[in-house]
C-alpha positions as CSV (number, residue, x, y, z in Angstrom):
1,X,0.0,0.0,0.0
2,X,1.5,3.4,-1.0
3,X,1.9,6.0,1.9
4,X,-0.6,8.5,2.4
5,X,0.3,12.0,0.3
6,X,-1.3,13.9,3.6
7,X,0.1,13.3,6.7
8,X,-2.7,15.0,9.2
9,X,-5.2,14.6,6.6
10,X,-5.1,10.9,6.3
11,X,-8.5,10.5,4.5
12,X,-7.5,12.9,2.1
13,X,-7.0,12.1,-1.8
14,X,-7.5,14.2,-4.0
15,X,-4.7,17.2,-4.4
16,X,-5.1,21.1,-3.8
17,X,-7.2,23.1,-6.2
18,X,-5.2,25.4,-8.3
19,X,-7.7,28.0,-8.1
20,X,-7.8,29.2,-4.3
21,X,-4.7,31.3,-3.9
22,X,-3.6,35.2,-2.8
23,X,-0.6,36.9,-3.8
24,X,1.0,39.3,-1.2
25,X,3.9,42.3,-1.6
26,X,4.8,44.9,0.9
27,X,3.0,43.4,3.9
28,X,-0.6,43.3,2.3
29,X,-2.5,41.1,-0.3
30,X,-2.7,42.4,-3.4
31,X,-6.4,43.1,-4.9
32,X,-8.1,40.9,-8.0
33,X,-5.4,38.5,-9.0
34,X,-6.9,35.7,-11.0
35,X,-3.7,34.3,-12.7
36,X,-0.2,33.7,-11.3
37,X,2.4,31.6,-13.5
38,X,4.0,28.5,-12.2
39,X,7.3,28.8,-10.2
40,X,10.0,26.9,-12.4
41,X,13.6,26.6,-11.8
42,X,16.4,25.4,-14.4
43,X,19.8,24.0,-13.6
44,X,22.2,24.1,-16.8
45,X,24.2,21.2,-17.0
46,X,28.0,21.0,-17.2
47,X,29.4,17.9,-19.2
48,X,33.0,16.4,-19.0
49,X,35.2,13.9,-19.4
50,X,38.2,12.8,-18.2
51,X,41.1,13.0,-20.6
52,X,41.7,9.3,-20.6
53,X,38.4,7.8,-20.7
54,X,36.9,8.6,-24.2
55,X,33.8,6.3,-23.7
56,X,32.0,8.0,-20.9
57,X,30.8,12.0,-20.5
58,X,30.3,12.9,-16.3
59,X,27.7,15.6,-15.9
60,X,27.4,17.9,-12.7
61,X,25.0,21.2,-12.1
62,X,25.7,24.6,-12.9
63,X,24.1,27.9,-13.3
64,X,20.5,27.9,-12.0
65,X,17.8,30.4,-13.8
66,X,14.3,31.2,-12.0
67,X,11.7,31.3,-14.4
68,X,10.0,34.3,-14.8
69,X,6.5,34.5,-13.2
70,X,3.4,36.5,-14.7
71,X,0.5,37.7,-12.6
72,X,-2.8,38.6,-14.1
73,X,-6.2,40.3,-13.4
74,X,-9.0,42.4,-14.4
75,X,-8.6,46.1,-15.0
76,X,-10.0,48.5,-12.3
77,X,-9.0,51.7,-10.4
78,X,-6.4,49.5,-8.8
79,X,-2.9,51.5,-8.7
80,X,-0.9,48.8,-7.7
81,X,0.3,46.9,-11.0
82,X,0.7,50.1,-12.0
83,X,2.6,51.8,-9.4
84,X,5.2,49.1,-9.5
85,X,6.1,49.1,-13.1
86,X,6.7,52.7,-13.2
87,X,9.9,52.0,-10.5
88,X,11.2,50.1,-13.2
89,X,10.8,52.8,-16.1
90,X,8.7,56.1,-15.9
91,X,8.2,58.0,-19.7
92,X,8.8,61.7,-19.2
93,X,10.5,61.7,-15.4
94,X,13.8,63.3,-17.6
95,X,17.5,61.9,-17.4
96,X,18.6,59.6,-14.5
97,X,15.0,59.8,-12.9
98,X,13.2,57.1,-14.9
99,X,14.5,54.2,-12.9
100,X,13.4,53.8,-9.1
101,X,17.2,51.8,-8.1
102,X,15.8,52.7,-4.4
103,X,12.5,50.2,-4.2
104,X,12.0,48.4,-7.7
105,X,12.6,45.0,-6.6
106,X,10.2,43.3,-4.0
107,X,9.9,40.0,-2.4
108,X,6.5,37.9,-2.7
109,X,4.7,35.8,-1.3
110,X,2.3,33.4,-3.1
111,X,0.2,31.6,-1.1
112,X,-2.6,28.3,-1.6
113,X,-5.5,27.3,0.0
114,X,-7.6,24.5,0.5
115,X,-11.3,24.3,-0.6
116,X,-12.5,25.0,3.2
117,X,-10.1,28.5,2.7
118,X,-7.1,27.3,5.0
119,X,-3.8,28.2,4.4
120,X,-2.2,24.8,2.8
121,X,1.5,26.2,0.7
122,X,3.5,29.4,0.5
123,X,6.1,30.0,-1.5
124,X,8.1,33.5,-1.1
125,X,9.9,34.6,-4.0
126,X,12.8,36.8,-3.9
127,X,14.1,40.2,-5.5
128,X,11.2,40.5,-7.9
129,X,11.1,43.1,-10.3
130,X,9.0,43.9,-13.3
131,X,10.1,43.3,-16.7
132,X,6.7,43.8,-18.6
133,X,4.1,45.2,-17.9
134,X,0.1,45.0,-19.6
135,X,-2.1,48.1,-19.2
136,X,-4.7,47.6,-21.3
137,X,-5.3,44.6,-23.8
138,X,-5.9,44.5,-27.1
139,X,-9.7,46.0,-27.2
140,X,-12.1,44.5,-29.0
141,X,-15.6,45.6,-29.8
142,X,-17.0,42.6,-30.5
143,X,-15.6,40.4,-27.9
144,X,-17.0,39.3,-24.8
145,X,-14.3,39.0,-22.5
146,X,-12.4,41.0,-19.2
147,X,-9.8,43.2,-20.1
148,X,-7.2,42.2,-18.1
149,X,-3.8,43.7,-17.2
150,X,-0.6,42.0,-16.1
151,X,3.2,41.7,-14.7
152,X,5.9,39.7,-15.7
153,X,8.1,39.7,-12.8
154,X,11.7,38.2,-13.0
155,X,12.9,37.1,-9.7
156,X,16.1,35.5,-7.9
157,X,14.8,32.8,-6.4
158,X,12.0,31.2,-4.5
159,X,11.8,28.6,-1.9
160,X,9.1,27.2,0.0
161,X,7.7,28.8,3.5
162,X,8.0,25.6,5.8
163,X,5.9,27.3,8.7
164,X,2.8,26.4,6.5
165,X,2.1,23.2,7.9
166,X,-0.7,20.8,6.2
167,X,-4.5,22.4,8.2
168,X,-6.9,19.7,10.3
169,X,-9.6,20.4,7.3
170,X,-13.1,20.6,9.1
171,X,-15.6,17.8,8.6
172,X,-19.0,18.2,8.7
């Protein structure tokens, strides 16, 4: 018999719903966030050989690259997509002043809940900045859609937040 995948939540069987989540930066969650990209990570990998054995090639790690990660959501009156971009480059702010060096990168934190709204993963994600940014999409008269806005955010790393232990889910 295989081991359980939960370890409070024995009964448990099914994994966590992608769709219950909250993104937060600078100490508070961040409004109308319906999409967030998936946290990748890729290790290069160094080949050699040894000059005397011609049949076999060793490989080892090297250089590691975090993916970048895009957050989207619906446009409102919001200032906070916004706001963060313009660190990165303001038009008109003259020479040397559109570039925020100061504050432009943040840390985040992405969080998941379970379907009962319990904190089940975080992940924090380190020296974020944004690389692009979506004000308004391509408009289209005769669509039928949300216009949605979003960040690309390149970032230096992520690892998980092991104080998030697995919830006692209610039962009813």
């Amino acid at each position: 018999m295989p081991a359980p995948q939960f370890q409070v939540n024995t009964n448990r069987y099914d994994p966590y719903k992608s769709y219950r989540f909250r993104v937060k930066w600078d100490g508070r969650y961040v409004a109308g966030i319906s999409k967030v990209g998936g946290l990748t990570r890729t290790t290069q990998v160094v080949s050699h050989r040894e000059g005397g054995d011609p049949s076999s090639v060793h490989k080892s790690p090297g250089t590691t690259d975090y993916g970048a990660i895009t957050l989207e959501r619906g446009v409102t009156h919001d200032p906070d997509f916004e706001a963060w971009a313009n660190k990165v480059w303001t038009y008109g702010n003259g020479p040397g002043q559109e570039v925020s060096l100061k504050d432009f990168r943040k840390d985040i934190i992405i969080e998941l809940y379970n379907e009962a709204g319990q904190k089940v993963l975080a992940y924090n994600v380190f020296r974020c900045w944004v690389s692009e940014y979506t004000a308004l999409p391509e408009l289209d008269a005769n669509a039928n859609a949300i216009a949605i806005q979003s960040l690309t955010l390149q970032n230096e790393g992520w690892e998980r937040d092991t104080s998030v232990n697995e919830p006692s889910e209610p039962s009813f």
